[in-house]
N, CA, C and O atoms as a DFTB+ gen file, in Angstrom:
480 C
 N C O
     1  1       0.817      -1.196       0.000
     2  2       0.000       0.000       0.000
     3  2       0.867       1.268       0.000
     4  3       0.499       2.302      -0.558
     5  1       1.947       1.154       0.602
     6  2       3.037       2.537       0.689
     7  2       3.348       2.835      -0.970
     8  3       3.099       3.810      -1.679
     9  1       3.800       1.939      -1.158
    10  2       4.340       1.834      -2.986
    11  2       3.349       2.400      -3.778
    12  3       3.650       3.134      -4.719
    13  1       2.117       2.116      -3.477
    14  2       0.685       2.669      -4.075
    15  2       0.742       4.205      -4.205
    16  3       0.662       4.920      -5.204
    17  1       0.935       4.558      -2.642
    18  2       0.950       5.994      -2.101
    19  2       2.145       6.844      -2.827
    20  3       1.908       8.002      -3.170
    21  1       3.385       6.283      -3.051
    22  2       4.591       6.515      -3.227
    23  2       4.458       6.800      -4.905
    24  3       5.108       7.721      -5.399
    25  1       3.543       5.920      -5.771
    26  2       3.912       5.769      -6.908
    27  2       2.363       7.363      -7.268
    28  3       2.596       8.334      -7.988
    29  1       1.268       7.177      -6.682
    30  2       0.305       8.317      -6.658
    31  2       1.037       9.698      -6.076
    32  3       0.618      10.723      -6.614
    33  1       1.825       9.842      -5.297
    34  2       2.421      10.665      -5.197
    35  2       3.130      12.014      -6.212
    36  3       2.890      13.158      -6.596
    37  1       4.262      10.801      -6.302
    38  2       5.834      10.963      -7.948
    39  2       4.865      11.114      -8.994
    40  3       5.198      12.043      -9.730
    41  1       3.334      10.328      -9.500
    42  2       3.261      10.624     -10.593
    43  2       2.620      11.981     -10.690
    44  3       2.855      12.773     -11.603
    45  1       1.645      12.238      -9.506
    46  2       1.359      13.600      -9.843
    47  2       2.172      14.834     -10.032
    48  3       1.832      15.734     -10.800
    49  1       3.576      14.855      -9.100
    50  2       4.720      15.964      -9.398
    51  2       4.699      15.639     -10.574
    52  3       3.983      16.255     -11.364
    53  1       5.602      14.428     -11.030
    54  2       6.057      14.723     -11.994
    55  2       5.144      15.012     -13.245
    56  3       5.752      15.276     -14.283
    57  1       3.746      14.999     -13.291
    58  2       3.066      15.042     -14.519
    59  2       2.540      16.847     -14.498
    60  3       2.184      17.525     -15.462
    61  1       2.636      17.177     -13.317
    62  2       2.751      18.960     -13.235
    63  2       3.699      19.835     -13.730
    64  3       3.605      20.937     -14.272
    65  1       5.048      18.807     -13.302
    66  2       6.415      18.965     -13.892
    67  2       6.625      19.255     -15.133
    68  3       7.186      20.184     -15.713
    69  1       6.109      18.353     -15.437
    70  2       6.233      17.898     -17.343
    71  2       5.468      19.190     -17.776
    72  3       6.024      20.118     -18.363
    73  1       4.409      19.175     -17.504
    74  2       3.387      20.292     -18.163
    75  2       4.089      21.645     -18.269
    76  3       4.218      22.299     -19.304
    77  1       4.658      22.070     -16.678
    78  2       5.043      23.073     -16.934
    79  2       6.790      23.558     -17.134
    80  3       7.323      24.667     -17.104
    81  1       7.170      22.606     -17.278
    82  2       8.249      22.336     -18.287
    83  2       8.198      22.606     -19.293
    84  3       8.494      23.744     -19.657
    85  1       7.797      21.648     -20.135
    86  2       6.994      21.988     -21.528
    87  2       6.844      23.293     -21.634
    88  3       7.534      24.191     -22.117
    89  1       6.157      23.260     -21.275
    90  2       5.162      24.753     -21.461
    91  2       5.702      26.215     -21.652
    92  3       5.307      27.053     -22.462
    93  1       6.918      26.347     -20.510
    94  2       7.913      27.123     -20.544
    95  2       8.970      27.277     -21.911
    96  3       9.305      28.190     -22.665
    97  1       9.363      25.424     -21.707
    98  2      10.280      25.519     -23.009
    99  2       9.856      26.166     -24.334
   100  3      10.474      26.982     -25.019
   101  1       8.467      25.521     -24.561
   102  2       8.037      25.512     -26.293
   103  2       7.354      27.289     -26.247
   104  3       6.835      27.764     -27.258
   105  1       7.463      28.046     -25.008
   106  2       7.007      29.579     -25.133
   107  2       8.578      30.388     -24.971
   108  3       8.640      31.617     -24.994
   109  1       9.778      29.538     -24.811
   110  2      11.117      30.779     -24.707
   111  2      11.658      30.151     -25.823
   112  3      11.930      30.994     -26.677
   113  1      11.974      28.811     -26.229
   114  2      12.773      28.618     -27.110
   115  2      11.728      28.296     -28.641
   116  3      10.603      27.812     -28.519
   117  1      12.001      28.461     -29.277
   118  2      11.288      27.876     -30.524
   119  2      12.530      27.478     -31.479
   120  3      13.624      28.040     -31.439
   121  1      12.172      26.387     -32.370
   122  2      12.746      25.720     -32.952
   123  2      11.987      25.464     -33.978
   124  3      11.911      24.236     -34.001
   125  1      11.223      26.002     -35.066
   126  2      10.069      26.058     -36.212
   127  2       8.804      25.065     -35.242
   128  3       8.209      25.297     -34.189
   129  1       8.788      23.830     -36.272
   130  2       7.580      23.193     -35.294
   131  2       7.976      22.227     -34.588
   132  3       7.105      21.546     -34.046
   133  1       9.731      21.801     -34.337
   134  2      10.290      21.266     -33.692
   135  2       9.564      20.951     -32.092
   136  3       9.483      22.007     -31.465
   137  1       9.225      20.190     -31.599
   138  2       8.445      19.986     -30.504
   139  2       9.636      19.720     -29.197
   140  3       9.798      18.818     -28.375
   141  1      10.396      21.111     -29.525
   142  2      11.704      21.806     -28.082
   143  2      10.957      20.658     -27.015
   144  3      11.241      19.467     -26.881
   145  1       9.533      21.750     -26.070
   146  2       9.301      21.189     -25.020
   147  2       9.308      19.402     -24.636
   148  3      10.106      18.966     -23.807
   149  1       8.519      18.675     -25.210
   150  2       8.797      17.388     -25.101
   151  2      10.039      16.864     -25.359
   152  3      10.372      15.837     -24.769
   153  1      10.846      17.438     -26.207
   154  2      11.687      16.300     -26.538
   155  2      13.063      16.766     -25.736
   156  3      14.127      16.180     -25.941
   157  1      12.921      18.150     -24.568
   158  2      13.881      18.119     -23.652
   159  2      13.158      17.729     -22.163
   160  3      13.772      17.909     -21.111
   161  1      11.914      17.228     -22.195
   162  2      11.368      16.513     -21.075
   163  2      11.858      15.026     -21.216
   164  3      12.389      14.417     -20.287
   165  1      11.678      14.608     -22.205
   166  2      11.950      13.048     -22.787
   167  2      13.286      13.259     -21.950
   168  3      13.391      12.908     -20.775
   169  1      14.077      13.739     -22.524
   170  2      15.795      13.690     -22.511
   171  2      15.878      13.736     -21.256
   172  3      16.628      12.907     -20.742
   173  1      15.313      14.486     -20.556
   174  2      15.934      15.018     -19.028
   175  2      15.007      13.879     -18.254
   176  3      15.430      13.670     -17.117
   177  1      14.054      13.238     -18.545
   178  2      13.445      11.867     -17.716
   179  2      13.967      10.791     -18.470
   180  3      13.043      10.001     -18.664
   181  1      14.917      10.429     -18.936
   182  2      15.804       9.267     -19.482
   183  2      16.904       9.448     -18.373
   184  3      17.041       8.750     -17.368
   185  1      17.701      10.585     -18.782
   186  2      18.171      11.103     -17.593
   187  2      18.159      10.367     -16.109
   188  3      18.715       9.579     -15.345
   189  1      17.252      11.124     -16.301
   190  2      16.912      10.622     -14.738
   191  2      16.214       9.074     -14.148
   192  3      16.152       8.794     -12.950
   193  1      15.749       8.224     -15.205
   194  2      15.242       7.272     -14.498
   195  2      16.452       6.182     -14.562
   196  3      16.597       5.198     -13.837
   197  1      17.303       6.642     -15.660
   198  2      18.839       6.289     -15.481
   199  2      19.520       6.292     -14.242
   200  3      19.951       5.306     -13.644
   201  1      19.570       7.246     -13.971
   202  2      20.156       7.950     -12.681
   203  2      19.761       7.001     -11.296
   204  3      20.367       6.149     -10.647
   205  1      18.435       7.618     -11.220
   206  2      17.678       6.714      -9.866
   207  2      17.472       4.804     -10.153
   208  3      17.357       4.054      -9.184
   209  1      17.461       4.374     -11.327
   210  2      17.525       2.683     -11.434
   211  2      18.844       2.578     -10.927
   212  3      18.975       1.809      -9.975
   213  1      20.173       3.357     -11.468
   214  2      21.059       2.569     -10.894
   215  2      21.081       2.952      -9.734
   216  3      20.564       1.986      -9.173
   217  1      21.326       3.729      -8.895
   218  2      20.906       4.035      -7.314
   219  2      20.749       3.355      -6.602
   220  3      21.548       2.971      -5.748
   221  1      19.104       2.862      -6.868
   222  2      18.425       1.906      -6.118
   223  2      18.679       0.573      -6.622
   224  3      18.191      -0.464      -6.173
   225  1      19.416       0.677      -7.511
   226  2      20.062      -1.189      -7.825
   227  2      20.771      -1.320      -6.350
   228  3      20.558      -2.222      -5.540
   229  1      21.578      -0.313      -6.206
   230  2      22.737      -0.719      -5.077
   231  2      22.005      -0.032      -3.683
   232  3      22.581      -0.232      -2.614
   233  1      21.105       0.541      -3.685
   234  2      20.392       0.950      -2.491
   235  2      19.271       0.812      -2.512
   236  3      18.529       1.488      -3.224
   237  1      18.889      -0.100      -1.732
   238  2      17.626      -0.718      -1.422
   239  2      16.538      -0.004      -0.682
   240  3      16.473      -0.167       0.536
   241  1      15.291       1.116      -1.565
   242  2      14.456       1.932      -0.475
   243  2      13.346       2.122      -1.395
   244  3      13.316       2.318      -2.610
   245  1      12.433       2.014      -0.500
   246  2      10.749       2.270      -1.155
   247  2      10.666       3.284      -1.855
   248  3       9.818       3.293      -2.748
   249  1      11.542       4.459      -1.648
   250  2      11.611       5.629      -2.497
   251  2      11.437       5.592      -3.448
   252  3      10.816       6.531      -3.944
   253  1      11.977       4.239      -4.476
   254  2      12.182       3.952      -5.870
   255  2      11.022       3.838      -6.741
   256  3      10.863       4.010      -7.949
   257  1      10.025       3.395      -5.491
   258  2       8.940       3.555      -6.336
   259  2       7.879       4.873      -6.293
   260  3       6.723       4.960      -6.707
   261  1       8.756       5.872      -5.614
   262  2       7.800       7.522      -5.863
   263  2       8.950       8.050      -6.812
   264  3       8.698       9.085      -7.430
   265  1       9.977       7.555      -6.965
   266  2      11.047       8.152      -8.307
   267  2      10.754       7.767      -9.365
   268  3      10.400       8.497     -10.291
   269  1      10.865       6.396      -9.409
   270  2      11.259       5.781     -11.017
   271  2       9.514       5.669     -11.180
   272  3       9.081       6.472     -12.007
   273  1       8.552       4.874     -10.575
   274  2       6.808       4.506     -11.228
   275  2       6.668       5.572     -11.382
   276  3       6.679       5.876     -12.575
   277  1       6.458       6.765     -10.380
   278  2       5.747       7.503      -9.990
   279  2       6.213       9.114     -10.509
   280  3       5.523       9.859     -11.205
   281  1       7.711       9.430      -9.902
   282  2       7.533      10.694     -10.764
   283  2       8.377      11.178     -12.131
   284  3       8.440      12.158     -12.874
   285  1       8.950       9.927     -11.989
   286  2      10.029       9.581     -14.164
   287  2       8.644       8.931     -14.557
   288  3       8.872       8.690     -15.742
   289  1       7.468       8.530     -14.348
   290  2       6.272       7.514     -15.095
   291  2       5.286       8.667     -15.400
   292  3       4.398       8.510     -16.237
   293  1       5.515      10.368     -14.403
   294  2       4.493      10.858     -14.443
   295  2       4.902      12.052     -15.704
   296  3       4.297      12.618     -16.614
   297  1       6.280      12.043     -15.154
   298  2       6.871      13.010     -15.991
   299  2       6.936      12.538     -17.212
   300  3       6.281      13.232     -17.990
   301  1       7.649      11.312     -17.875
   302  2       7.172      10.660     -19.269
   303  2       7.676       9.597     -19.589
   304  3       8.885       9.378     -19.526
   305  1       6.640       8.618     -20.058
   306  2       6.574       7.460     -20.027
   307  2       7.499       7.057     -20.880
   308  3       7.645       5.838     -20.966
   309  1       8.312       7.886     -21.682
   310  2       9.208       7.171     -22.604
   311  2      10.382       7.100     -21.965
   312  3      11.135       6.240     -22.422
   313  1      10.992       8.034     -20.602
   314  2      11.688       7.587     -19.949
   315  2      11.774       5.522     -19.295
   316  3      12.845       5.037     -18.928
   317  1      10.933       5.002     -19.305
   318  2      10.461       3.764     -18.654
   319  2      10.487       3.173     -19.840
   320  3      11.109       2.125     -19.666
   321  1      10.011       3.297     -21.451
   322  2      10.474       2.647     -22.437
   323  2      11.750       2.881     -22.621
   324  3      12.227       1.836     -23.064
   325  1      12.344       3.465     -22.550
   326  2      14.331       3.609     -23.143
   327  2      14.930       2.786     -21.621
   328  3      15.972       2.151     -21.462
   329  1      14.029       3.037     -20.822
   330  2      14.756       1.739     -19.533
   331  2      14.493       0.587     -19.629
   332  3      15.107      -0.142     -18.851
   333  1      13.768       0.099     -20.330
   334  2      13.083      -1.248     -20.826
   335  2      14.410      -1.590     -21.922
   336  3      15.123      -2.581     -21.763
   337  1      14.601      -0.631     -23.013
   338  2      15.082      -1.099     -24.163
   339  2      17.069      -0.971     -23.706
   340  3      18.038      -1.422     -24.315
   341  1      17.010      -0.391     -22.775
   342  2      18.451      -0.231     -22.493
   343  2      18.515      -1.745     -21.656
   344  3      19.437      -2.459     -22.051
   345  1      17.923      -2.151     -20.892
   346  2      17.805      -3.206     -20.366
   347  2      18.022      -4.449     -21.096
   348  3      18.715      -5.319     -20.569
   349  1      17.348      -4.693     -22.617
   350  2      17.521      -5.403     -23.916
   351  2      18.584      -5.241     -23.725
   352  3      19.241      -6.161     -23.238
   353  1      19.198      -3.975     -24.037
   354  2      21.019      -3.917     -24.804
   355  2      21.314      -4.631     -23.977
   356  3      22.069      -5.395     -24.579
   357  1      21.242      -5.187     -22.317
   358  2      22.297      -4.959     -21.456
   359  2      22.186      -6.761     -21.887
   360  3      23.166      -7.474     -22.102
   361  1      21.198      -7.065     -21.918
   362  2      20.970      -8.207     -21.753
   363  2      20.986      -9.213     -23.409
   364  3      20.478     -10.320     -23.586
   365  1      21.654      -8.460     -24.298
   366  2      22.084      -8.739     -25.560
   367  2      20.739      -9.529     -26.018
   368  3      20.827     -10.658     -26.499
   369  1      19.641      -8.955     -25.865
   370  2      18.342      -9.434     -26.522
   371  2      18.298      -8.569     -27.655
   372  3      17.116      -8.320     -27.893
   373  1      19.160      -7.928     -28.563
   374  2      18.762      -7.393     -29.893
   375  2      17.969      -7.762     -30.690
   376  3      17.506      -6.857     -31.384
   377  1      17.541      -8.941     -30.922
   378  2      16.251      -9.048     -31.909
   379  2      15.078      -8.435     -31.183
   380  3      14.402      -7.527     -31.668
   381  1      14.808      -9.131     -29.656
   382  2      13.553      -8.214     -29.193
   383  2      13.530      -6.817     -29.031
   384  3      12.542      -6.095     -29.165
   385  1      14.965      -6.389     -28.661
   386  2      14.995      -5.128     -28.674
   387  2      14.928      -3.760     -30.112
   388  3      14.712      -2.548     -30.090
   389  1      15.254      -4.804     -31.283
   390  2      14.880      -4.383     -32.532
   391  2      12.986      -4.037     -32.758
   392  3      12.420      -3.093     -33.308
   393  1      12.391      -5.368     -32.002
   394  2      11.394      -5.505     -32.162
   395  2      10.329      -4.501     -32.144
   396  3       9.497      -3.996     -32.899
   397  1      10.869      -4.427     -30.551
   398  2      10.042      -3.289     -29.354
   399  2       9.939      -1.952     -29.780
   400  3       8.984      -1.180     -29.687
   401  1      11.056      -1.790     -30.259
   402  2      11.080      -0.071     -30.798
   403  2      10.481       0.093     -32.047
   404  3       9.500       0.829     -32.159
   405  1      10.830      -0.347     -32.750
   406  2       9.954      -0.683     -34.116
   407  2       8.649      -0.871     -34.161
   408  3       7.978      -0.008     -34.728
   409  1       8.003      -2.015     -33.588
   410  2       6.579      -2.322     -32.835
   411  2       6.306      -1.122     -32.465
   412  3       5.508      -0.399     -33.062
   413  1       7.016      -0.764     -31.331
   414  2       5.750       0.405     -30.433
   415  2       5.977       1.418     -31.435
   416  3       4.854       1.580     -31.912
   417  1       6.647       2.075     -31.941
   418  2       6.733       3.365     -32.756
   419  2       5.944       3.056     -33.795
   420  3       5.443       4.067     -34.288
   421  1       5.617       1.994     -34.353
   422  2       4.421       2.434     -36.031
   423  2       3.330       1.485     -34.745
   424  3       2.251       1.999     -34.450
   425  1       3.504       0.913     -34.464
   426  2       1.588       0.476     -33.835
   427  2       1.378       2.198     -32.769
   428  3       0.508       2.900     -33.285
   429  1       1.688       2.510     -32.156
   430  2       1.424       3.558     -31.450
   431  2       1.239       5.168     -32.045
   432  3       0.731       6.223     -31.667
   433  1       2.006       4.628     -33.246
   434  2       1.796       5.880     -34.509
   435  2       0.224       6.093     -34.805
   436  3      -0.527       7.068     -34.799
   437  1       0.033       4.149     -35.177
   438  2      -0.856       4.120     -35.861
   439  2      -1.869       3.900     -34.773
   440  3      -2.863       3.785     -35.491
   441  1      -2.353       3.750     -33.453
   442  2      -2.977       4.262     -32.550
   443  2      -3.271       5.188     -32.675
   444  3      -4.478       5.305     -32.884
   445  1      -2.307       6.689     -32.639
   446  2      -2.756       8.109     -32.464
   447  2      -3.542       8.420     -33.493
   448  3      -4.383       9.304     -33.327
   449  1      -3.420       7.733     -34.803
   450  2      -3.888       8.213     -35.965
   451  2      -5.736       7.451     -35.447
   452  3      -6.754       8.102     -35.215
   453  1      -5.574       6.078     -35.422
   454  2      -7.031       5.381     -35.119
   455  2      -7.736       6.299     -34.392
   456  3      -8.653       6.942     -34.904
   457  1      -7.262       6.481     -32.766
   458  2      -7.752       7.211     -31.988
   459  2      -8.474       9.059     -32.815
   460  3      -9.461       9.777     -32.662
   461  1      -7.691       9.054     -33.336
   462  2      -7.640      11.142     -34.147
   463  2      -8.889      10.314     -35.187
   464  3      -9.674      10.952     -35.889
   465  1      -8.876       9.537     -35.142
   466  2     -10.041       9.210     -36.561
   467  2     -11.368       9.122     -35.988
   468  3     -12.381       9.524     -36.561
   469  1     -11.330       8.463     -34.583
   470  2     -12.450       7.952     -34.484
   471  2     -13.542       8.967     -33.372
   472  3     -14.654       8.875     -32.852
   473  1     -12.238      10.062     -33.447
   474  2     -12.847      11.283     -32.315
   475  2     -13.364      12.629     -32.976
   476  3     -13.518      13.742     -32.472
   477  1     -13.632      12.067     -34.564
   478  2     -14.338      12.775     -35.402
   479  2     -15.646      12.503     -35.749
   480  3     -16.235      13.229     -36.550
């Protein structure tokens, strides 16, 4: 139940985080239609769920799950896919790890598109 609390916690910072992260970035920097804000949230929660997995590999604390589920899961979920797929590398699963990225990037493409279709 703590882990519950811990992971409801992290995700709400971090999904406030993200927003107004974003939000900041893509109103000071512009880059044409370059999408600045997300793709220095992405970077900086890779970053970081990097950071805190190895941590808590070697330090053992409930924390891990208001860091890494909760506020790298709230802040953005592709942080938790590039920890998945770095995990592949580590573990010399390259075909699945070919798979996964490939898979989720055109089925999830083609999600957003289904979803944008069917909300017309």
């Amino acid at each position: 139940m703590k882990a519950a609390l811990y992971i409801f916690l992290g995700g709400g910072l971090g999904s406030v985080l993200r927003y107004f992260v974003s939000y900041y970035i893509s109103r000071r920097l512009m880059v044409g239609a370059f999408p600045l804000g997300t793709f220095l949230v992405n970077l900086a929660g890779c970053f970081l769920i990097g950071l805190f997995a190895g941590y808590f590999l070697r330090n053992e604390s409930d924390l891990k799950y208001l860091m890494i589920a909760g506020f790298c899961g709230g802040f953005t979920t592709f942080s938790t896919f590039s920890l998945e797929n770095y995990n592949l590398w580590q573990q010399q699963q390259y075909g699945m790890l070919a798979l996964y990225v490939v898979s989720s990037l055109i089925v999830c493409l083609l999600a957003v598109g289904l979803g944008f279709r069917l909300s017309k």
